[in-house]
C-alpha positions as CSV (number, residue, x, y, z in Angstrom):
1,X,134.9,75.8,54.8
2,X,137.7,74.1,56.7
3,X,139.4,75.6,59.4
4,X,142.1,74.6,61.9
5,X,140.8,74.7,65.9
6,X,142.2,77.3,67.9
7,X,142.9,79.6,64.7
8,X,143.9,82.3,67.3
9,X,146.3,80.7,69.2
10,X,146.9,77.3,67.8
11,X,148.6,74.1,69.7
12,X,151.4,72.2,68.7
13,X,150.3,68.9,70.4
14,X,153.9,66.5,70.4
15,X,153.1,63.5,72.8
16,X,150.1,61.9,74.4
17,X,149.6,59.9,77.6
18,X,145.9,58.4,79.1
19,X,143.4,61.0,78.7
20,X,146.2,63.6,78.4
21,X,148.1,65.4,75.5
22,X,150.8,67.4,75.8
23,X,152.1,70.7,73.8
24,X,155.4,71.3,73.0
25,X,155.8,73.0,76.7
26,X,154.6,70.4,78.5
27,X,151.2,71.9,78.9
28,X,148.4,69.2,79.6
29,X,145.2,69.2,78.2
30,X,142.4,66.6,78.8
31,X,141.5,65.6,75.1
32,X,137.8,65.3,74.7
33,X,137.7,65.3,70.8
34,X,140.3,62.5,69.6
35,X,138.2,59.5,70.6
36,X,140.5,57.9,73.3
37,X,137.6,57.7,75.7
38,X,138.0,54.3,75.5
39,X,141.3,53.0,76.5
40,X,143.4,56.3,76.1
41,X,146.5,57.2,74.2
42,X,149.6,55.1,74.5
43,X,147.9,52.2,76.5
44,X,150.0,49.3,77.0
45,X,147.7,46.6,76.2
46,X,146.4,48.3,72.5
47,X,150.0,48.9,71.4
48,X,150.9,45.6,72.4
49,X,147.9,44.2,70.6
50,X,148.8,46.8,67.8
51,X,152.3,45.8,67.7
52,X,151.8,41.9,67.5
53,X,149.3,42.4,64.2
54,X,151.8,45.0,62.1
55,X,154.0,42.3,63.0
56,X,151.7,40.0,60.6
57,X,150.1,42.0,58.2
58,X,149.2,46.0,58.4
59,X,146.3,46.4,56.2
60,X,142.7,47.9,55.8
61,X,139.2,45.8,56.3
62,X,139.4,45.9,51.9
63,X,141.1,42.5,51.7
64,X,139.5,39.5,53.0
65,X,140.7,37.6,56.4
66,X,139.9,35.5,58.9
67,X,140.0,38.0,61.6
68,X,137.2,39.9,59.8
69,X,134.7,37.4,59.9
70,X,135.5,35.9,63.7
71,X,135.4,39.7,64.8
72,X,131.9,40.1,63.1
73,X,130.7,37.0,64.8
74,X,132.0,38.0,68.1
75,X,130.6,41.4,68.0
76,X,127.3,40.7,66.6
77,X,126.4,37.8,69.3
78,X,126.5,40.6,72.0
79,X,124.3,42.6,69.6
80,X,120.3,42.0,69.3
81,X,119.1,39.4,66.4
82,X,118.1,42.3,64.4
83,X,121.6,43.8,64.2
84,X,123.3,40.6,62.7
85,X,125.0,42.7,59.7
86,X,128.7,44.8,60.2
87,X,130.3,47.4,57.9
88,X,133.8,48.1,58.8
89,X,135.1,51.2,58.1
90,X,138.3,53.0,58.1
91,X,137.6,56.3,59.9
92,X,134.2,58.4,61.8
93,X,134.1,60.3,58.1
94,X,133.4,57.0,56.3
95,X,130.9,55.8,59.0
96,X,129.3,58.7,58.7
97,X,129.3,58.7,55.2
98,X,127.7,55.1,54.9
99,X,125.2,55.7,57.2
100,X,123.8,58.6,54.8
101,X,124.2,56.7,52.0
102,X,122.5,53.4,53.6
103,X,119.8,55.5,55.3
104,X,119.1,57.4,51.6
105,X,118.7,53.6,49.7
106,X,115.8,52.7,52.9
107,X,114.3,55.8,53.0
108,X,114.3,56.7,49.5
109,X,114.6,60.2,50.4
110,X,118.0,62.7,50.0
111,X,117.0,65.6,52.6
112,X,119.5,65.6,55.6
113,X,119.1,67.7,58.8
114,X,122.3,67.9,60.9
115,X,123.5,69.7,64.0
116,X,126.5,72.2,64.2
């Protein structure tokens, strides 16, 4: 049931760099799969940012803080009135994971259809 990618001939992925990883050659490879679409690996800015909070406290969204709160206000006013309510969550797995359990409570139903 679980299986590594490229069973066959598997990489050995050592640094990263933008939109790039590298193997243990220096082989680049455009990642598509690691969710750095956004901003990339190693950008300046997000391990400055990174950096500066670990400084201050390196923790998960369990505890309460500040920061919580003010980024759930900040995010949901760019959001429609309807979609006033955040769950923050530690990893795609647990999002997923929430969603099916939220959508199960609403729908009162336990079937699941998914794609491969």
């Amino acid at each position: 049931s679980c299986k590594v990618f490229f069973a066959k001939d598997p990489l050995k992925i050592v640094r990263a760099q933008g939109q790039y990883m590298f193997d243990e050659k220096g082989e680049k490879y455009l990642d598509c799969i690691n969710n750095v679409a956004h901003v990339g690996h190693s950008h300046p800015y997000v391990i400055k940012a990174a950096t500066k909070q670990m400084e201050l406290l390196n923790t998960n969204s369990r505890f309460l803080h500040d920061n919580l709160v003010q980024y759930a206000q900040r995010l949901t006013a760019t959001l429609p009135k309807k979609l006033s309510v955040c769950y923050f969550v530690n990893s795609g797995s647990e999002a997923n994971d929430l969603a099916l359990r939220l959508a199960r409570q609403y729908r009162g139903h336990q079937d699941v259809i998914t794609l491969e």
